[in-house]
C-alpha positions in Angstrom: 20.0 -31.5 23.8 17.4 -33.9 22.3 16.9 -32.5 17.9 13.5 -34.3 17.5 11.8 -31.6 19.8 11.4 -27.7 20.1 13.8 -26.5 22.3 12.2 -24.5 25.0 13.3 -21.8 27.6 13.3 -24.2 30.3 16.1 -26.0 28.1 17.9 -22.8 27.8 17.8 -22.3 31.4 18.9 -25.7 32.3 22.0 -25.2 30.3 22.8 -21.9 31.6 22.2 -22.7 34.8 19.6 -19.9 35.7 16.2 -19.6 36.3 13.4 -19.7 33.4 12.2 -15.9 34.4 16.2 -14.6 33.6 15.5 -16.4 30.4 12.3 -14.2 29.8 13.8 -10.9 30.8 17.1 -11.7 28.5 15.0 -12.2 25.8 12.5 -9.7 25.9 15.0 -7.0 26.4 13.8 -3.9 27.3 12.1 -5.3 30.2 13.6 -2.5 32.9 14.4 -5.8 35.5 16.8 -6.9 32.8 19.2 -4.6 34.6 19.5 -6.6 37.7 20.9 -9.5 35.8 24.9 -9.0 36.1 26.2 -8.7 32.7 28.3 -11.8 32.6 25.2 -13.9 33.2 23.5 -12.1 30.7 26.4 -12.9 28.0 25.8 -16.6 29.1 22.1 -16.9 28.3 22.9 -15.3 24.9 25.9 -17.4 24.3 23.3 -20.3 25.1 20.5 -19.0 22.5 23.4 -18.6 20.3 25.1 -21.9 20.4 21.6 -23.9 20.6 20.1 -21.8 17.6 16.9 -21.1 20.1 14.0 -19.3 18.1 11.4 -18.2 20.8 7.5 -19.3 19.9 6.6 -16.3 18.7 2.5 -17.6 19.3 3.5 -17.9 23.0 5.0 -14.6 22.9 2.1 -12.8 21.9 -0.1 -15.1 24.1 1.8 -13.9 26.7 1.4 -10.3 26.1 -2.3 -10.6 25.6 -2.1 -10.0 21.7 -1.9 -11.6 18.6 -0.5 -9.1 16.6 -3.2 -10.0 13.7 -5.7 -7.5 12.5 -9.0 -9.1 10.4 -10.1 -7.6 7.3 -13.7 -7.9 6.5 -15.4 -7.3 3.5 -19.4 -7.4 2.6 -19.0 -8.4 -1.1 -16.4 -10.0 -2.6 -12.9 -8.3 -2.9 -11.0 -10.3 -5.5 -13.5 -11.1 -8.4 -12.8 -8.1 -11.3 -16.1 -6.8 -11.4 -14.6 -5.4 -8.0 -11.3 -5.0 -8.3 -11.2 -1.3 -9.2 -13.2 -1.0 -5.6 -10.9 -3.0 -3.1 -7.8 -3.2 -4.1 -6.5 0.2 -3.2 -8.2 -0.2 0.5 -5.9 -4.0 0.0 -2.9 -2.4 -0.6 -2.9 0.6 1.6 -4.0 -2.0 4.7 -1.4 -4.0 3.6 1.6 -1.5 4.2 0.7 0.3 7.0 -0.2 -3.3 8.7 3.6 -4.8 7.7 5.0 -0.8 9.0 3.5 -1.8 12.4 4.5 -5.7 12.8 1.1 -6.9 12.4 0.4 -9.7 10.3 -3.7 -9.8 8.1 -6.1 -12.1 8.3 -8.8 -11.7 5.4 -12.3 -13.4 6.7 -15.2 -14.2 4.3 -17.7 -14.7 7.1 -21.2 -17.0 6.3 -23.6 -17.1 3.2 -22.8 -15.7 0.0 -22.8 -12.5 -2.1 -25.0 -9.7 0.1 -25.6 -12.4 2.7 -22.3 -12.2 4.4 -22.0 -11.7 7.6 -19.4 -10.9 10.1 -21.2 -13.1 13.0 -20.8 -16.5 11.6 -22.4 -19.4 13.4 -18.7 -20.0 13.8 -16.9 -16.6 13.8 -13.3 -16.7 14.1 -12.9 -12.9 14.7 -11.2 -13.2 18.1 -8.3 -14.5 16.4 -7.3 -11.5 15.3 -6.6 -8.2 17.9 -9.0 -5.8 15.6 -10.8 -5.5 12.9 -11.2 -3.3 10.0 -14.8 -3.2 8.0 -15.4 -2.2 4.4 -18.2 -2.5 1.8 -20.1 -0.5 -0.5 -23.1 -0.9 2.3 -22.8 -2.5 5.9 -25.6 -4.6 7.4 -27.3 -2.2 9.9 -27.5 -4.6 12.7 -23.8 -6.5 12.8 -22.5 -2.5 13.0 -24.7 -1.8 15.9 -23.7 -5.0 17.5 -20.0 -3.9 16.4 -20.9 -0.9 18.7 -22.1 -2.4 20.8 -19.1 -4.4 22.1 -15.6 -4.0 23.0 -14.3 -5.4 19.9 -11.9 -2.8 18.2 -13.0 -2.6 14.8 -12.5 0.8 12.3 -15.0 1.5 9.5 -13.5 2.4 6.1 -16.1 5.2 4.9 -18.1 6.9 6.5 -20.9 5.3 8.7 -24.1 6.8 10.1 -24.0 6.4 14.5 -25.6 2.7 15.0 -26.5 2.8 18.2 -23.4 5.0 19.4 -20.8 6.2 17.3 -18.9 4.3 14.9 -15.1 4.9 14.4 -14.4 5.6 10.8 -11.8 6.8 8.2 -13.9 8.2 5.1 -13.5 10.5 1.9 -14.8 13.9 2.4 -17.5 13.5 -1.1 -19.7 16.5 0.3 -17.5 19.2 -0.1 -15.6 17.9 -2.8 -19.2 17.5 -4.7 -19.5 20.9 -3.8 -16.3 22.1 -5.5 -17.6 20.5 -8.7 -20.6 22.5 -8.7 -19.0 25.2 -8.0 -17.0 24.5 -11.1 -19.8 23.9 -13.1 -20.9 27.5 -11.8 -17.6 29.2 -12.8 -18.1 28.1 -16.4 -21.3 29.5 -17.2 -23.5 26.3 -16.5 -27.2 27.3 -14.3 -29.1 23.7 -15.5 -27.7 20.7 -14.0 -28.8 17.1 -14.0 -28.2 14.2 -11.4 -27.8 11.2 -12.6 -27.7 8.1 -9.4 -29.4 7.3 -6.3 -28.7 9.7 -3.0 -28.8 6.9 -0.6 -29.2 4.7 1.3 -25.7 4.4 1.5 -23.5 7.2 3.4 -21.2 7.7 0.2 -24.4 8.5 -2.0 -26.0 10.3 0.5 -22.7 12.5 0.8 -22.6 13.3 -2.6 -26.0 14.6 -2.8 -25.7 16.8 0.4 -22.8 18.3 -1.5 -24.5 18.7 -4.6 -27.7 20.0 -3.5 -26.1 22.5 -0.8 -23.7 23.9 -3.8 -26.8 25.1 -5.8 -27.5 28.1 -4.4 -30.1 30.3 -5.9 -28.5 30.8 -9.5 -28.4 27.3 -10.2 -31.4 24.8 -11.4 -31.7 21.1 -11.2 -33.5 20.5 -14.9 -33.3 16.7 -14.2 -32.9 14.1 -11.5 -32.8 10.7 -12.7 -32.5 8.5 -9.9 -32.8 5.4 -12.3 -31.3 6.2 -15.3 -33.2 4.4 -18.6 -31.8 1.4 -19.7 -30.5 2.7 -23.5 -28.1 5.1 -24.2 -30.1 7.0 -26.2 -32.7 7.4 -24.2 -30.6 8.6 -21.5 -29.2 11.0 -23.6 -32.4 12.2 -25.1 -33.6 12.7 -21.4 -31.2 14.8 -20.9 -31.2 17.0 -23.6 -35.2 17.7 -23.2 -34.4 18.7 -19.6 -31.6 21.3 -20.9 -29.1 20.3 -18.8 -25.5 21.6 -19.8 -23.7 19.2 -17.7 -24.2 15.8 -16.0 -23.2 15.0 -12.8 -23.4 11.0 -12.8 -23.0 8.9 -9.3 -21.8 5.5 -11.5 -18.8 6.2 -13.8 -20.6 3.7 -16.3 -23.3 6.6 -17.0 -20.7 9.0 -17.8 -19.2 6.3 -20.3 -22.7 5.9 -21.7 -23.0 9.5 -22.5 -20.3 9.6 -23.9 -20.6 6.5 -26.1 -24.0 8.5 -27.1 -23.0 11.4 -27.9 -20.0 10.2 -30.0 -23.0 7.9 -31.7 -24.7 11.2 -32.8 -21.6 13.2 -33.7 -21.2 15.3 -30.5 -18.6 16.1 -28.4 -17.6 16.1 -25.2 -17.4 18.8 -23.3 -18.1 21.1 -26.3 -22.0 20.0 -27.0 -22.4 18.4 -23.1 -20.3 18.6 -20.0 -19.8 15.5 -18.1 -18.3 14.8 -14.5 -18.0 11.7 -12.7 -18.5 12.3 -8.9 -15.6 10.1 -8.1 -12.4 9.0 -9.4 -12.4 5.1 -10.6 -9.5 2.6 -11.7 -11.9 1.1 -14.0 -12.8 3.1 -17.1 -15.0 0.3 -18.8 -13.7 1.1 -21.9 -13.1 4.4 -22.3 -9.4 6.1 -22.1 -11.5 9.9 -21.5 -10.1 11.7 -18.5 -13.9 12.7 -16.6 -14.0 15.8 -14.7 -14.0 14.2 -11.1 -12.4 14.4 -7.9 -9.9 11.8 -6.5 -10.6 9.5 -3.8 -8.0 9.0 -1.3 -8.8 4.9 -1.2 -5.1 4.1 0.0 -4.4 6.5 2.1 -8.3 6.1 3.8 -7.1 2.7 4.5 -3.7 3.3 5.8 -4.9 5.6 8.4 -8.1 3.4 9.1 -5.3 0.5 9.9 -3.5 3.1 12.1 -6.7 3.6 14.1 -7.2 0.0 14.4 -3.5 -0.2 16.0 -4.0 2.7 18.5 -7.3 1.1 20.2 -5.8 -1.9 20.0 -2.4 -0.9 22.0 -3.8 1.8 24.0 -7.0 1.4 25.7 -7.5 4.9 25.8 -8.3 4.8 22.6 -11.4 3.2 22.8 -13.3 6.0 22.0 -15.0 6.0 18.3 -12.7 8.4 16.3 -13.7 9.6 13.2 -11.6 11.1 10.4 -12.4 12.4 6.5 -9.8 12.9 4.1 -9.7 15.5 1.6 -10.8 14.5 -1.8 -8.4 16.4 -5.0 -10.4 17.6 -7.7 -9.5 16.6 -10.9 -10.1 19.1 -13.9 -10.4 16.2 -16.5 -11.0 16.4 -20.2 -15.5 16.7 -19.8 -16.2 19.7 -17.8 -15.6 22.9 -20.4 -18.1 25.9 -20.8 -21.8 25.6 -20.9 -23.7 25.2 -24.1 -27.5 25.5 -24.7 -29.5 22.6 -25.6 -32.6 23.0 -27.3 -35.1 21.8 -25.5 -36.9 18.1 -27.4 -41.0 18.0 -26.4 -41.4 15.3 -23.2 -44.4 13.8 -22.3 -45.8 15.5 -18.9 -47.7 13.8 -16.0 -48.3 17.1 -14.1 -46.7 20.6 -13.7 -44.1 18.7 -11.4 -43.0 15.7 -13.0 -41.6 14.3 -16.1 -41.9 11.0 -17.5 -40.1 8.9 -20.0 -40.5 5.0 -21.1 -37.3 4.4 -18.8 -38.3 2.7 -15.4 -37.7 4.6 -12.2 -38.5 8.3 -11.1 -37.8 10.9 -13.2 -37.9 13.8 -11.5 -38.1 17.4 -12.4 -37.0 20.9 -10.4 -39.9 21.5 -9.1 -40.2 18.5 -7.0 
């Protein structure tokens, strides 16, 4: 046979002296028709592939059956540079090993524009190349998931995602109830004046967290402070706190639970003896700090493992096309900032009204009563 050229199954079936189908079916295997070859000219084809060192193109293969084997992973900000590192790489690595388990090979697209602006639906897309897709970012653009939806593109969400237009097929953390179980900490140790520290949406995984939160209060427990823009210095923050007297912080950024900390140390307080402080959220980045917050952990592997799973079963089985949607249980973990409550006395704020307290920090402030 001629070396300077790939060596086809026409080739092979020229040599064998049988047809290029017989070829197909020896090769594929389990094709049920294989067992109308007669075993001897089965033995010969092998022999053949054997002898010849044939290597079937595996892109023709999978053209032939209609899939690539190739899932796309799709990311709205940047997944490598370190300020995000702490974010994407566990959702990385759990895709990763669930997509090698199942024979499916990744292909990582950056879409158009840059920073916020990317987008899924390039001038240019190449998303066909790949069977599926699977969609994560801190927020989605509104109208790509609703065009998402809208087609019959298998793609999985990784978090939670509000219905665009239909359903959207999702594998998230469960942050509401485990919010909840840290109030209900907070409750068990004597603490009735809470502050929130972060935004409560627009994005699902904020919003989650504050359903949580605000559902866990119950009647025996106050919100003294709700700082949905938290001021600029440390101690500011911290002094905001401490007029509100709040016991313990719950803080939607792990950097505001650092900068308590850092304050309090500055002033010769302790954590949690003088303030109680829990991060709604377990991080791989501690900026700094080797403290252990009171937090719950967030299932980012395994969220993406079983998001990549999804992908697989719409994209072999077309009944499941339908949006599935699946939340993992979030651990708590006790930490080293959560510990018994401890009154604060209160420190004189400047007032606006009966319902809202001010400070020089930008953003509302905003008291219980509102």
């Amino acid at each position: 046979m001629p070396s300077t050229r790939r060596l086809t199954q026409h080739d092979i079936a020229k040599l064998a002296g049988v047809s290029q189908a017989t070829v197909s079916l020896v090769l594929n295997g389990a094709d049920p028709a294989l067992a109308r070859i007669p075993p001897a000219t089965r033995e010969r084809v092998q022999n053949i592939i054997r002898e010849t060192g044939y290597v079937p193109d595996p892109i023709a293969r999978r053209m032939a059956k209609g899939s690539n084997r190739i899932l796309a992973v799709f990311t709205y900000e940047p997944a490598f540079p370190s300020a995000h590192s702490d974010f994407f790489l566990p959702f990385l690595f759990g895709i990763e090993e669930e997509a090698q388990a199942r024979g499916y090979d990744l292909l990582m697209l950056t879409g158009a524009g840059q920073g916020a602006q990317r987008k899924i639906f390039a001038e240019e897309s190449r998303l066909r190349i790949a069977d599926g897709c699977i969609v994560l970012g801190k927020t989605f653009d509104a109208a790509e998931l609703a065009r998402l939806v809208a087609g019959d593109y298998p793609f999985v969400a990784i978090g939670r995602r509000e219905a665009a237009g239909g359903p959207v097929p999702f594998v998230g953390g469960d942050y509401a109830t485990a919010t909840g179980a840290l109030v209900q900490q907070a409750r068990e140790l004597g603490h009735r004046r809470l502050a929130y520290l972060g935004h409560t949406g627009p994005a699902e995984s904020m919003a989650d967290r504050w359903q949580g939160f605000s559902a866990a209060l119950g009647a025996d427990l106050h919100l003294a402070l709700h700082l949905p823009d938290v001021p600029a210095g440390d101690d500011e923050l911290l002094d905001v706190l401490l007029a509100s007297g709040a016991t313990v912080a719950f803080c939607v950024e792990l950097a505001d639970a650092v900068r308590l900390e850092r304050a309090t140390h500055a002033r010769g307080m302790r954590l949690p003896a003088d303030l109680s402080v829990i991060a709604m959220g377990s991080h791989i980045r501690t900026e700094g700090s080797g403290t252990r917050f009171a937090s719950f952990a967030i299932p980012r592997e395994e969220m993406a493992r079983q998001a990549t799973a999804m992908l697989v079963r719409m994209v072999e089985g077309p009944a499941q096309k339908a949006a599935q949607q699946l939340l993992l249980p979030c651990e708590p973990i006790r930490g080293e900032t959560l510990g018994p409550a401890k009154s604060h006395p209160e420190k004189p704020v400047e007032r606006a009204d009966a319902g809202e307290t001010t400070s020089k920090a930008p953003g509302a402030i905003h008291s219980p009563e509102q």
